[in-house]
KEGUTI-146797 format. One record per residue (C-alpha): residue in three letters; x, y, z; residue number from 0; chain. Coordinates in Angstrom, 2 decimals. Each point is the difference from the previous one (the first is absolute). Layout:
    aa        c1        c2        c3     i   ch
   ALA         X         Y         Z   NUM    A
...
// end
This chain:
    aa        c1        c2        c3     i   ch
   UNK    282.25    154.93     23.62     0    A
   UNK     -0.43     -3.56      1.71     1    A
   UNK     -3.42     -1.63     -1.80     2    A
   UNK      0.51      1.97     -3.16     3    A
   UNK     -0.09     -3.05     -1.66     4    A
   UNK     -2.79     -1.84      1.53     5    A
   UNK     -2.20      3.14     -0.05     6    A
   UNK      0.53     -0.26     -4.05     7    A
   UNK     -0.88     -3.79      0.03     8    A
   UNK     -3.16      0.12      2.25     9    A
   UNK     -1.52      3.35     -0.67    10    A
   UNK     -1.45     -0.71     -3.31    11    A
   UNK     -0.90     -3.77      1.71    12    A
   UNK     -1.89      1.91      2.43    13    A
   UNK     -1.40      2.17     -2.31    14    A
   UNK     -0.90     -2.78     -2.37    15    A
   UNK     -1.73     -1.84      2.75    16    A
   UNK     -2.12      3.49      0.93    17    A
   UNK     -1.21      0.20     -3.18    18    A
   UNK     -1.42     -3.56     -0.01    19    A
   UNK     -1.60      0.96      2.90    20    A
   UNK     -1.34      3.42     -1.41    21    A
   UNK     -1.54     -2.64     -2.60    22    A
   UNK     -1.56      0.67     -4.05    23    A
   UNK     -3.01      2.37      2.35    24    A
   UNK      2.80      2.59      1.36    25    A
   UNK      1.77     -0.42     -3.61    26    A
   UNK      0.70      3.93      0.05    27    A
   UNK      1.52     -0.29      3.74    28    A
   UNK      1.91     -2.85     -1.16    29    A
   UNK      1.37      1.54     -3.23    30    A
   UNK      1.15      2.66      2.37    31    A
   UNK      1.78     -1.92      2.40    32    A
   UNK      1.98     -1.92     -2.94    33    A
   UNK      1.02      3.17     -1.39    34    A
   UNK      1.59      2.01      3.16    35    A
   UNK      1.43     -3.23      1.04    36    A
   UNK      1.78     -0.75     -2.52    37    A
   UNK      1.11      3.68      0.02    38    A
   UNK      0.94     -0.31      3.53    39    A
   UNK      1.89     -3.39     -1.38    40    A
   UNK      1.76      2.15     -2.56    41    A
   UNK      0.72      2.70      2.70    42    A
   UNK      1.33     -2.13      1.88    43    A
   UNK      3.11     -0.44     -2.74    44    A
   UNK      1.21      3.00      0.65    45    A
   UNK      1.36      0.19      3.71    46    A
   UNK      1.10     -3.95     -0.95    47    A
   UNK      2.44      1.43     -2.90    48    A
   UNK      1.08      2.78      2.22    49    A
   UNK      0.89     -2.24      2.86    50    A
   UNK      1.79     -2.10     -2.57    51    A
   UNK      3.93     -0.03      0.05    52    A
   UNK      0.98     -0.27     -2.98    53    A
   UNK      3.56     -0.47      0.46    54    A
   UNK     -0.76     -2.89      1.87    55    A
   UNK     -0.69     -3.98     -1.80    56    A
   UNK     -1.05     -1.52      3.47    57    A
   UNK     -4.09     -0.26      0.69    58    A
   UNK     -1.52      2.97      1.59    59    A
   UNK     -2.80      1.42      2.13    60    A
   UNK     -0.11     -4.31      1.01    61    A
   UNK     -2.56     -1.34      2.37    62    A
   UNK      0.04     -3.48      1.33    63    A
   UNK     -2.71     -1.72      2.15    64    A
   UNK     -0.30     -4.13      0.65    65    A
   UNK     -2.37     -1.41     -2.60    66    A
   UNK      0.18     -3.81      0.38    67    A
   UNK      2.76     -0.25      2.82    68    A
   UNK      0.18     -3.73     -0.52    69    A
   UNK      1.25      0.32     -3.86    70    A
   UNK      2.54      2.89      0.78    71    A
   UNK     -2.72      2.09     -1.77    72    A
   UNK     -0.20      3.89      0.13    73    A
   UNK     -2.15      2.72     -0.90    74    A
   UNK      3.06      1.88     -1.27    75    A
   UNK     -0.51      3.16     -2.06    76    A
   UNK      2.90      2.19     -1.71    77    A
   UNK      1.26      1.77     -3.40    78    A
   UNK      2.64      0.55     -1.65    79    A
   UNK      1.09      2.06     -3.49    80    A
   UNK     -1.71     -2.99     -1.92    81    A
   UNK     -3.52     -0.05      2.23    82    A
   UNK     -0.41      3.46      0.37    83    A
   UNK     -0.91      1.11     -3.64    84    A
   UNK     -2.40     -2.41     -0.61    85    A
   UNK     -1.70      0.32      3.38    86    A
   UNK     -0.67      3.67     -1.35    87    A
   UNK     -0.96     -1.21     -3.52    88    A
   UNK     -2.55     -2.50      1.92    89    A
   UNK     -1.19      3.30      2.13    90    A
   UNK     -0.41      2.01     -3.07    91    A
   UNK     -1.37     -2.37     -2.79    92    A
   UNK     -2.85     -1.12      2.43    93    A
   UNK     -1.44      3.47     -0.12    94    A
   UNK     -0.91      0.32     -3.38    95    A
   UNK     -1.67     -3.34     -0.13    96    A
   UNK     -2.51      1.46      2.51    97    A
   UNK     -0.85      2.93     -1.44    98    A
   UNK      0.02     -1.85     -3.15    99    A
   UNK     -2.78     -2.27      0.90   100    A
   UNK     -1.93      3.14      1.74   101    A
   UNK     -3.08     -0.26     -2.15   102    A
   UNK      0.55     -3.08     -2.29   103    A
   UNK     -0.56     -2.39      2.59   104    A
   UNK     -2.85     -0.97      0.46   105    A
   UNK     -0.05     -4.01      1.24   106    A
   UNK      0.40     -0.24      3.69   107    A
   UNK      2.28      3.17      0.14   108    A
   UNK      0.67     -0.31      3.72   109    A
   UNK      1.92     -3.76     -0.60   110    A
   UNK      1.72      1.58     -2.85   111    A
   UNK      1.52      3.31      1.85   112    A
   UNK      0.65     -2.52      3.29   113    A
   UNK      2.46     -2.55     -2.17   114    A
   UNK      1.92      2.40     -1.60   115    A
   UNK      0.50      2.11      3.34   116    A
   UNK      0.62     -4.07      1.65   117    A
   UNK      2.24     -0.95     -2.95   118    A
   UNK      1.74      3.78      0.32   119    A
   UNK      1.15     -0.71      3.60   120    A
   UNK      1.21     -3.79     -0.84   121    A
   UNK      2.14      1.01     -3.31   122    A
   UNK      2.13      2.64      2.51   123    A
   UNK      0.03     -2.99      2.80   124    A
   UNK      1.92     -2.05     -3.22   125    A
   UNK      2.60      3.17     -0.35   126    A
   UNK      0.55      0.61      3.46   127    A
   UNK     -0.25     -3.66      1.62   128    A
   UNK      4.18     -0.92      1.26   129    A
   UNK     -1.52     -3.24      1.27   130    A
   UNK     -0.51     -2.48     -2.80   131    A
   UNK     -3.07     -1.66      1.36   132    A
   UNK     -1.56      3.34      0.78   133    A
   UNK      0.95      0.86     -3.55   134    A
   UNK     -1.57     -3.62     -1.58   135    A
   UNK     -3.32      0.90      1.75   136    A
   UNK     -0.29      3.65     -1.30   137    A
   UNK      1.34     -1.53     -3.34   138    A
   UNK     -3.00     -3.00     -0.40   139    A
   UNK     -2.62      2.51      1.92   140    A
   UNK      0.01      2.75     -2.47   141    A
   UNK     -1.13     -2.70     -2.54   142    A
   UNK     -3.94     -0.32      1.60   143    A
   UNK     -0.71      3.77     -0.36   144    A
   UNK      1.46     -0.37     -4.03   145    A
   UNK     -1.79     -3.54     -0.46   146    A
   UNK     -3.22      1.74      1.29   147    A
   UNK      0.51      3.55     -1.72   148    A
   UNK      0.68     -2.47     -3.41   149    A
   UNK     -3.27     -2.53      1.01   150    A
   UNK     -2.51      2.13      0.74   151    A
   UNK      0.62      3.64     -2.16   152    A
   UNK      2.01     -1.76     -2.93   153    A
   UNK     -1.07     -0.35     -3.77   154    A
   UNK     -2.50     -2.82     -1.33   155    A
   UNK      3.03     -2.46      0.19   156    A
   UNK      1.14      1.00      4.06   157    A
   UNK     -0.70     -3.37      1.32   158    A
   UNK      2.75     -1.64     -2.81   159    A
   UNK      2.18      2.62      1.08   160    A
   UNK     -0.29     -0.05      3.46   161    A
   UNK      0.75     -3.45      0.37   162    A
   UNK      2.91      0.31     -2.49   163    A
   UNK      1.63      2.69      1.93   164    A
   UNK     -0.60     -1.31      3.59   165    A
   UNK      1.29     -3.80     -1.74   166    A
   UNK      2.86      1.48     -1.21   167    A
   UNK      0.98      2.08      2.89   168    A
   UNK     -0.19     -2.14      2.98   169    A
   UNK      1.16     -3.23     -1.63   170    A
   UNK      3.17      2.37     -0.68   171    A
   UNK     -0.04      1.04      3.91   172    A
   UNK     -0.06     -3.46      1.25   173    A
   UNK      3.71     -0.54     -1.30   174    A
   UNK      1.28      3.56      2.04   175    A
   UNK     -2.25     -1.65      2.67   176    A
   UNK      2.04     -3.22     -0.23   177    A
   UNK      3.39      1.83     -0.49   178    A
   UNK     -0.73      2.60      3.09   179    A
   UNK     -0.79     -3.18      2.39   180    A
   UNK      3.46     -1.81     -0.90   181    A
   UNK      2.04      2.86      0.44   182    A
   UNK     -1.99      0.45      3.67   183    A
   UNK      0.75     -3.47      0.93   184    A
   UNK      3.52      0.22     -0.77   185    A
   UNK      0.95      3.38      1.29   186    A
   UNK     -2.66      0.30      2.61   187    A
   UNK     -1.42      3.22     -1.18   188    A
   UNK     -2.33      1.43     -2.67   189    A
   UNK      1.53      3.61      0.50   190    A
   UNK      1.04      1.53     -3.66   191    A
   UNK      3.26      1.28      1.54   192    A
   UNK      0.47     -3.76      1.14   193    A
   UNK     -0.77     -1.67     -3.03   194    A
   UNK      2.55      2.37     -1.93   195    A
   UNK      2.83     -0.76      1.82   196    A
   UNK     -0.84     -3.98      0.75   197    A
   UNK      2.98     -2.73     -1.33   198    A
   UNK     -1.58     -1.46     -2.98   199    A
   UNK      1.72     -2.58     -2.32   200    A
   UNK     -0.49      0.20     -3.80   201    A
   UNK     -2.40     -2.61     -0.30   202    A
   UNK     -1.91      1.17      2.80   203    A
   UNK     -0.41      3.67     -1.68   204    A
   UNK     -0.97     -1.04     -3.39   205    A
   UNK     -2.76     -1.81      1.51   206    A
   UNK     -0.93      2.60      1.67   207    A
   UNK      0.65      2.53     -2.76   208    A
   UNK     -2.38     -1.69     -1.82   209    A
   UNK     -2.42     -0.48      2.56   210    A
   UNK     -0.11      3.58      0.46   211    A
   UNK      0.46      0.66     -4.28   212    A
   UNK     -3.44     -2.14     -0.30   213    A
   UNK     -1.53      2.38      2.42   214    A
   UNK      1.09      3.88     -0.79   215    A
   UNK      0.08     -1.13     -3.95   216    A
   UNK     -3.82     -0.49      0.28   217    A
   UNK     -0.06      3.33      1.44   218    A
   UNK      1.79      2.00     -2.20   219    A
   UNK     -0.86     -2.02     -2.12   220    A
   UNK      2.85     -1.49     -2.36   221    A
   UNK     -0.75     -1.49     -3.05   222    A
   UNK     -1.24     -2.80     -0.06   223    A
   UNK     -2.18      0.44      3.24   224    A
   UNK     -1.61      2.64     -1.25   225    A
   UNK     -3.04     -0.88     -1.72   226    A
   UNK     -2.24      1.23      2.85   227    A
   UNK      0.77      2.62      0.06   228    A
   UNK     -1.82      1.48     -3.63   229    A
   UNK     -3.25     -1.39      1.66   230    A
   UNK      0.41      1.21      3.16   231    A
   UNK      0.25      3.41     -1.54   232    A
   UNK     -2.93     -0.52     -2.61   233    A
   UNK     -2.50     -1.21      2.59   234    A
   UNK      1.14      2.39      2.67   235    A
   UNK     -2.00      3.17      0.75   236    A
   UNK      1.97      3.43     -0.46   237    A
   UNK      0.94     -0.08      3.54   238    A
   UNK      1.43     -3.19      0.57   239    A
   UNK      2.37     -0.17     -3.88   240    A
   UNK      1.20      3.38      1.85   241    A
   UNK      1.58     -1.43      2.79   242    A
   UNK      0.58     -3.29     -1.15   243    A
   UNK      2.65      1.50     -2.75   244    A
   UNK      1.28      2.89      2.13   245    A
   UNK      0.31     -1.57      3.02   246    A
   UNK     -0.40     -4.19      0.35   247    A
   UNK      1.98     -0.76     -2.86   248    A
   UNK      2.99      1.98      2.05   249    A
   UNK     -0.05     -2.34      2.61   250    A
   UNK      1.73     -2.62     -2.04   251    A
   UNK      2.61      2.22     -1.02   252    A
   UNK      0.73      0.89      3.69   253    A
   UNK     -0.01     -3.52      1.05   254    A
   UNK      3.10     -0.48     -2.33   255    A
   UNK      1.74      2.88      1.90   256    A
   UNK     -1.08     -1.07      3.28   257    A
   UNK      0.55     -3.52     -0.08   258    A
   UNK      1.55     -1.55     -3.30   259    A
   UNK      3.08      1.75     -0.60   260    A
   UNK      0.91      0.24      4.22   261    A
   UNK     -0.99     -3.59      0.95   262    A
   UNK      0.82     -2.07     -2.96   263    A
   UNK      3.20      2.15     -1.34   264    A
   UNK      2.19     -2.94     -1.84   265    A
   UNK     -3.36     -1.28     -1.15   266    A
   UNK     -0.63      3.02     -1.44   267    A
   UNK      3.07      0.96     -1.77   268    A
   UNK     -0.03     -3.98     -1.70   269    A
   UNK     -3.63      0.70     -0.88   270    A
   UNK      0.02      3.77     -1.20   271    A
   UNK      0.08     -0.80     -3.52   272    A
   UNK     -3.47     -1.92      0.56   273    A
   UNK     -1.50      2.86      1.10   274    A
   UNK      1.50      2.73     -2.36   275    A
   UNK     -0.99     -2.22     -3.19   276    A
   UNK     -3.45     -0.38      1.46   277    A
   UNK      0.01      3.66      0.26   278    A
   UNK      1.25      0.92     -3.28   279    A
   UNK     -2.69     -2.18     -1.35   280    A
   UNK     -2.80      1.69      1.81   281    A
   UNK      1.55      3.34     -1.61   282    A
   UNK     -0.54     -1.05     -3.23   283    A
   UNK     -2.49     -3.17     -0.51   284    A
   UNK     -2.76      1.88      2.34   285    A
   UNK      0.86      3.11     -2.05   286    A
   UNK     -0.92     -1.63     -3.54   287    A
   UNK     -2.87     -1.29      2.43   288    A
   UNK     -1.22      3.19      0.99   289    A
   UNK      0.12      1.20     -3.53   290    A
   UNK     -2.93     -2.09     -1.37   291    A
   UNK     -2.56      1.01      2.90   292    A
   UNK     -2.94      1.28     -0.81   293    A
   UNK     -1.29      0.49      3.57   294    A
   UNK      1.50      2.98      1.81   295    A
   UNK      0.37     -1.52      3.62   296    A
   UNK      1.48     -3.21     -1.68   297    A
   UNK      2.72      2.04     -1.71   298    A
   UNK      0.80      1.98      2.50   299    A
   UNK      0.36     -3.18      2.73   300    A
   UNK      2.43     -1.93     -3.11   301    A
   UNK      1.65      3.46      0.58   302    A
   UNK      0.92     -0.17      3.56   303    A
   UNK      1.06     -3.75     -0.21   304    A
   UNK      2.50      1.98     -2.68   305    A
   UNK      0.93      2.67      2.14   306    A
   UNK      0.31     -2.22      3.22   307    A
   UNK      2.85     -2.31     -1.64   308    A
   UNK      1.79      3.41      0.36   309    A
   UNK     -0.07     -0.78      3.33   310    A
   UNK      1.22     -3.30      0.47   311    A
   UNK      2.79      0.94     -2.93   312    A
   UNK      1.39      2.31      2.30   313    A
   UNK     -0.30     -1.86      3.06   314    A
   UNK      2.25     -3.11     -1.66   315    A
   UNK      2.27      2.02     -1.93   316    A
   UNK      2.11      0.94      2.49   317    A
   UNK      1.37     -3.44      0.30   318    A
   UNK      1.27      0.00     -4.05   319    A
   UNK      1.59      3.83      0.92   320    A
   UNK      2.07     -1.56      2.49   321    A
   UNK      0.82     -2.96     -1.63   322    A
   UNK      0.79      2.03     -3.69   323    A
   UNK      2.09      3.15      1.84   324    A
   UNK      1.05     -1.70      3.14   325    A
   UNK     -0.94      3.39      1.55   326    A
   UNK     -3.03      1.01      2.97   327    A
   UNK     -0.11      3.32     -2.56   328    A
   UNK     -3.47      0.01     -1.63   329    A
   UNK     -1.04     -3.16      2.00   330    A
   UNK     -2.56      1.85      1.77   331    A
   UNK     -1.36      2.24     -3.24   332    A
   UNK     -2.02     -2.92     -1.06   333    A
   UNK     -1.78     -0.25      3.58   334    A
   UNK     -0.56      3.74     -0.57   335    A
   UNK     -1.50     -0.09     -3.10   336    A
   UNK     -2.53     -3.04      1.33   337    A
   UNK     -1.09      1.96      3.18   338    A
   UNK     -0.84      2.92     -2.22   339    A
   UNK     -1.96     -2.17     -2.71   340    A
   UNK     -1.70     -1.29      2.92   341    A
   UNK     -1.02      3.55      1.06   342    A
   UNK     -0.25      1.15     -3.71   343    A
   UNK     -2.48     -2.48     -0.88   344    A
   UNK     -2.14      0.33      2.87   345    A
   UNK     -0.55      3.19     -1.02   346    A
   UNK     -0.48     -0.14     -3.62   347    A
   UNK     -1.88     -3.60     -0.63   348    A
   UNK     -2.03      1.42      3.15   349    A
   UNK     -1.37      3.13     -1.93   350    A
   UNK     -0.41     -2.12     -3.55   351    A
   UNK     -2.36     -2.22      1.84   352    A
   UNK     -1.39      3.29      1.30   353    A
   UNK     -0.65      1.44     -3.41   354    A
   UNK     -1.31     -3.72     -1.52   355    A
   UNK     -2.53      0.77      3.05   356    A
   UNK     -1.27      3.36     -0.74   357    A
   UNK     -0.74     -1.23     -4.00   358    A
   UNK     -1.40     -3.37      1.74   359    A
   UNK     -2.51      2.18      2.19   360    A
   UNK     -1.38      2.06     -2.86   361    A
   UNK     -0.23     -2.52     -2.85   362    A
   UNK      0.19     -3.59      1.72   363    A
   UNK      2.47     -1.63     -2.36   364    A
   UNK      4.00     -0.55      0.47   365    A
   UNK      0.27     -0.67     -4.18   366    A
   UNK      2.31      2.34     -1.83   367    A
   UNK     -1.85     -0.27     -2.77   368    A
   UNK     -3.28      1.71      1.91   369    A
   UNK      1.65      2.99      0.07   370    A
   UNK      2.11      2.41     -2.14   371    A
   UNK      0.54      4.08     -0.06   372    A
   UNK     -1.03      0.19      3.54   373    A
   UNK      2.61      3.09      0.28   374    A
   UNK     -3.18      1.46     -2.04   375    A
   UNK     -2.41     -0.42      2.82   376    A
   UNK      2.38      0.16      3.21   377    A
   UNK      2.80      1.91     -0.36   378    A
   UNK      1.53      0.29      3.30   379    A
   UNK     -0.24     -4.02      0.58   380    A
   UNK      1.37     -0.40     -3.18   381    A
   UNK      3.11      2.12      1.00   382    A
   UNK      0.38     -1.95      3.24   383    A
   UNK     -0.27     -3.35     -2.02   384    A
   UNK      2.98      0.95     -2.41   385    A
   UNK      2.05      1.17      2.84   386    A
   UNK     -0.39     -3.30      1.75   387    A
   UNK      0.33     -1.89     -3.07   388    A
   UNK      3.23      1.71     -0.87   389    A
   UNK      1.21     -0.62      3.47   390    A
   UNK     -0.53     -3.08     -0.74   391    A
   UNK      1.88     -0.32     -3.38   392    A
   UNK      3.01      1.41      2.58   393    A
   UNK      0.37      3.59     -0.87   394    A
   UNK      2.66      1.99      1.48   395    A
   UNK     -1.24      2.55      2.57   396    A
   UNK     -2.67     -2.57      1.14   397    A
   UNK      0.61     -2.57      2.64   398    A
   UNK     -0.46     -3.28     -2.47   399    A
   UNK      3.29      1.21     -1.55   400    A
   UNK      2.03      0.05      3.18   401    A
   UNK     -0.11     -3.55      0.98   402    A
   UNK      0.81     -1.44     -3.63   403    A
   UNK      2.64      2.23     -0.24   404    A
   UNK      1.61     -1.24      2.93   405    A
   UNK     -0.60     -3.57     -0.67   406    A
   UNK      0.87      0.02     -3.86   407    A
   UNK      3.21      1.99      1.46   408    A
   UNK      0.84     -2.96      2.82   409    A
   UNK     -0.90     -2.82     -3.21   410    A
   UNK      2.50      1.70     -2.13   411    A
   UNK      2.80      0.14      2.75   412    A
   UNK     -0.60     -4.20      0.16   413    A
   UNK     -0.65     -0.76     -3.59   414    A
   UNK     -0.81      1.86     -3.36   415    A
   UNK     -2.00     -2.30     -0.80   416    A
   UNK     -2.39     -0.16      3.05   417    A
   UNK     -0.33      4.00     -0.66   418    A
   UNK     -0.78     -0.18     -2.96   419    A
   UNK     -3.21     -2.52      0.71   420    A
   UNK     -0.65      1.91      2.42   421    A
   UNK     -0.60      3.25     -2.48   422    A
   UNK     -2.38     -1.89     -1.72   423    A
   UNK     -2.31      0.60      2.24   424    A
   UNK      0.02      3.92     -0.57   425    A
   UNK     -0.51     -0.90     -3.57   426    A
   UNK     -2.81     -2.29      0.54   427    A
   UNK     -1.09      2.24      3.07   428    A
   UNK     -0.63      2.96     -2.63   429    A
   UNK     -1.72     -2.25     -2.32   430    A
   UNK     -2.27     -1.16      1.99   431    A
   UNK     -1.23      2.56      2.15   432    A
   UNK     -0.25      2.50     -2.58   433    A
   UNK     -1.78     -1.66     -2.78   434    A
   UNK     -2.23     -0.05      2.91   435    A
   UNK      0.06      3.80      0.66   436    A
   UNK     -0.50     -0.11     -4.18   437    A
   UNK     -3.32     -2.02     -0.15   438    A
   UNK     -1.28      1.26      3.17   439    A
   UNK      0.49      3.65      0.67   440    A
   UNK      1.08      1.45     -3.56   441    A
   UNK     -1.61     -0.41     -3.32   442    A
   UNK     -3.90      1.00     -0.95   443    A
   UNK     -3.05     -0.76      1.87   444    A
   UNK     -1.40     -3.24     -1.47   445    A
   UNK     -2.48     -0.73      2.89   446    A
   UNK     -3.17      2.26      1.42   447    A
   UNK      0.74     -1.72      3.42   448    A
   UNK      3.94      1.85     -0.06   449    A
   UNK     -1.67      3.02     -1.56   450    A
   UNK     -2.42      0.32      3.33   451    A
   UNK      2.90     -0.74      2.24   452    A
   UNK      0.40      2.77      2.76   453    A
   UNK      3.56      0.89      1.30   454    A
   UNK      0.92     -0.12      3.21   455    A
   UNK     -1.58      0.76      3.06   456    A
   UNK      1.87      1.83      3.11   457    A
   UNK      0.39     -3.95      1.68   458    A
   UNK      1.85     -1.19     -2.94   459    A
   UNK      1.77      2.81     -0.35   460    A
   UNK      1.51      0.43      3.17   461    A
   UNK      0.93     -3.90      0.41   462    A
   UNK      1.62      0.14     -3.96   463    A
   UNK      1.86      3.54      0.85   464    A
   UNK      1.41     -1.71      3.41   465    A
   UNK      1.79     -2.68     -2.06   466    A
   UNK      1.33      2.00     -2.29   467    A
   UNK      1.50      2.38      2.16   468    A
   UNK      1.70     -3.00      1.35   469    A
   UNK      0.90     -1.82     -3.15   470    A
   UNK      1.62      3.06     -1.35   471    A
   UNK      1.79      0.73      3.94   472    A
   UNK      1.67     -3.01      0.16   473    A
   UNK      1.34     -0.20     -3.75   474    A
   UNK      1.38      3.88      0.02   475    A
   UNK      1.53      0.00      3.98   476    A
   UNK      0.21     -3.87      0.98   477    A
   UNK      2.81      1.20      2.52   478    A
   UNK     -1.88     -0.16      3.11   479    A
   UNK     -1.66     -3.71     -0.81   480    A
   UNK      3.60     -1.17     -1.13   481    A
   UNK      1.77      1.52      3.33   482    A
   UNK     -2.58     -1.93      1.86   483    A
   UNK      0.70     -3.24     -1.39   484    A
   UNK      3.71     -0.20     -0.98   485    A
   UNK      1.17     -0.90      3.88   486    A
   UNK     -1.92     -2.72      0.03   487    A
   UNK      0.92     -1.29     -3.88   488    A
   UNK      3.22      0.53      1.05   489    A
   UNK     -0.34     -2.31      2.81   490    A
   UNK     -2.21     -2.22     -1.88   491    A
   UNK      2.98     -0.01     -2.84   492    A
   UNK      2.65     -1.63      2.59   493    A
   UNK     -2.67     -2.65      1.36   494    A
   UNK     -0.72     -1.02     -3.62   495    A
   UNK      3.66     -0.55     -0.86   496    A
   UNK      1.47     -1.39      3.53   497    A
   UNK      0.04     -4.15      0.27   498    A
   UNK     -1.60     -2.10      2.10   499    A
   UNK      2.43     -2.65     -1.27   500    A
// end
């Protein structure tokens, strides 16, 4: 299976770069070519997770070819139990957003199907890079396909955002930038395996800790680097809130895994309180946030900066388990629980924006207040939207319950307290999403633009029917995505709690 990897990273390039070619005059051709190669992207998944070992933590299925020879850099690909789900949530989440912009775009269609196919290829070169140069330049590439998707297809107010999101971003990257090229000079390398194990003293690792916290906070992003993220969304066409929520916003989540808690491990147990109480704050402030929305897209983005401190909860709480029950038992449950929130929300903030889209197509407006009894007019939408929204909320037997559960378990094993915050956010959650559900779907029909809405067509259908098959997969049997990743938690687990002292 040698150039598994690379064949995911530059097929979609390729393909993005045909369909520039094919140009706006072959749009049909190039629609074409988008769809079966992102299929063939997503196809592509499958022989990777069977070649997988998952009893195995180390990198697999690893190339390695001389990049820049005189910096010790390498084009050096692998994955591991932590890579290898949200390669195939990349793979799978980019396929809706092309059929989902099938007929609705209708500016320069050719340069919109080309950077999400470009971005598509760089976002798995971020998951699969092992060389942390290789991985920088995947990392600040993907941002010109978004900054472009954002510019030229966004809402009145895209030029605002833009710049606010590509500001925010790279000024964040330059620190990781600055942190990457210290630890090169003083061990010699920028390989990710190096970096883990290189001899760093405390002061040198909370520097870097917060280099790197600057950088994958923006990302996630952590309150209080987070207010681009609301216009992002709000300006962004359907396609481009889709994959910024399920898939971008991941990235700084991983980056915690994959470099925080290894490099900087002392630096990160001092500062894990930092994190966690900025984390418990984005549970709950952004949730009284999201509550007061009146714009769909904007209360569903406050509701992934919600859902995302999940993540970083998780990742940090395994320092207070330790510390509270001087025990590795239950250390890695709150890595568990932030790998599948990762996967979770992909999934379900993914088919919201999807479902804000279809309403946005027929009527033109993201206000709640627009709409209202639209389960009137479209009922089999409707019963996708309340699925997704309960999902959401975390119901059992869905996959947005799984992750919580496992995180709100790991919280409760290092404080009562932190738990208990955490729970707010199912409380909130609920609020939120379904007074939405309330004033949206349910209730009479109060305009005659909802009472001439049509349902849904067989393209909608089949992309909304695709994530909920997998929403409600991975909350009843999360086995198999949970046996994948638990070597490599495990492993994670004993680099996060070893010294470098």
């Amino acid at each position: 299976m040698h150039g598994l990897l690379s064949m995911l990273i530059w097929l979609p390039v390729g393909a993005g770069l045909g369909v520039l070619l094919l140009g706006d005059r072959n749009i049909l051709a190039g629609r074409w070519l988008a769809l079966l190669a992102s299929l063939a992207t997503l196809a592509l998944t499958v022989p990777l997770w069977a070649a997988f070992d998952a009893g195995s933590a180390l990198p697999q299925l690893t190339e390695r070819l001389p990049w820049i020879p005189r910096f010790d850099a390498w084009y050096a690909l692998g994955v591991d139990g932590i890579s290898l789900p949200l390669i195939v949530l990349t793979a799978f989440m980019t396929v809706p957003v092309v059929i989902a912009g099938w007929t609705v775009i209708e500016t320069r269609p050719a340069e919109y199907y080309a950077a999400f196919l470009i971005m598509e290829g760089l976002m798995i070169g971020v998951f699969s890079a092992t060389d942390a140069l290789l991985f920088y330049f995947f990392w600040e590439a993907m941002l010109i396909p978004m900054f472009l998707i954002i510019g030229i297809w966004g809402g009145p107010r895209r030029v605002y955002a833009t710049i606010k999101f590509f500001l925010y971003t790279f000024l964040g990257s330059v620190f990781m930038l600055a942190a990457l090229i210290y630890m090169y000079v003083k061990g010699g390398s920028y390989s990710i395996a190096s970096l883990q194990t290189l001899p760093l003293s405390l002061v040198e690792q909370r520097w870097i800790f917060l280099a790197l916290l600057l950088a994958f906070a923006v990302k996630v992003p952590m309150f209080p680097v987070h207010t681009w993220l609301p216009d992002a969304h709000v300006e962004a066409p359907t396609g481009g809130s889709v994959i910024l929520a399920a898939i971008m916003l991941k990235m700084g989540g991983y980056g915690f895994l994959r470099f925080s808690l290894p490099i900087a491990p002392d630096a990160s147990r001092e500062l894990d309180l930092l994190v966690i109480a900025l984390s418990l704050i984005a549970v709950i402030y952004i949730g009284f946030v999201a509550l007061v929305q009146q714009d769909m897209k904007k209360l569903i983005a406050y509701s992934s900066i919600a859902h995302m401190g999940f993540v970083t909860l998780g990742a940090f709480v395994v320092y207070e388990i330790v510390r509270n029950t001087h025990s590795l038992r239950g250390a890695g449950l709150g890595l568990d629980g932030a790998m599948v929130q990762m996967i979770s929300h992909g999934l379900i903030s993914g088919a919201l924006f999807l479902c804000v889209g279809v309403l946005y197509d027929r009527i033109h407006s993201r206000q709640i207040a627009d709409y209202g009894g639209v389960v009137n007019t479209m009922p089999v939408f409707a019963s996708f939207m309340v699925l997704f929204a309960l999902a959401n909320t975390g119901l059992p037997g869905t996959s947005g319950f799984v992750g919580e559960f496992l995180v709100i378990l790991a919280s409760f094993n290092a404080s009562f307290w932190y738990s208990a915050l955490a729970a707010v956010t199912l409380v909130l959650g609920a609020a939120y999403t379904l007074w939405l559900v309330k004033r949206v779907i349910f209730g009479p029909v109060t305009s005659p633009r909802v009472a001439a809405l049509d349902d849904l067509n067989g393209r909608e259908f089949v992309v909304l029917s695709a994530l909920a098959l997998a929403v409600l997969v991975v909350g009843v049997w999360p086995a198999p995505l949970l046996k994948v990743m638990q070597p490599s938690i495990h492993h994670l687990v004993a680099q996060a709690i070893a010294t470098k002292i």
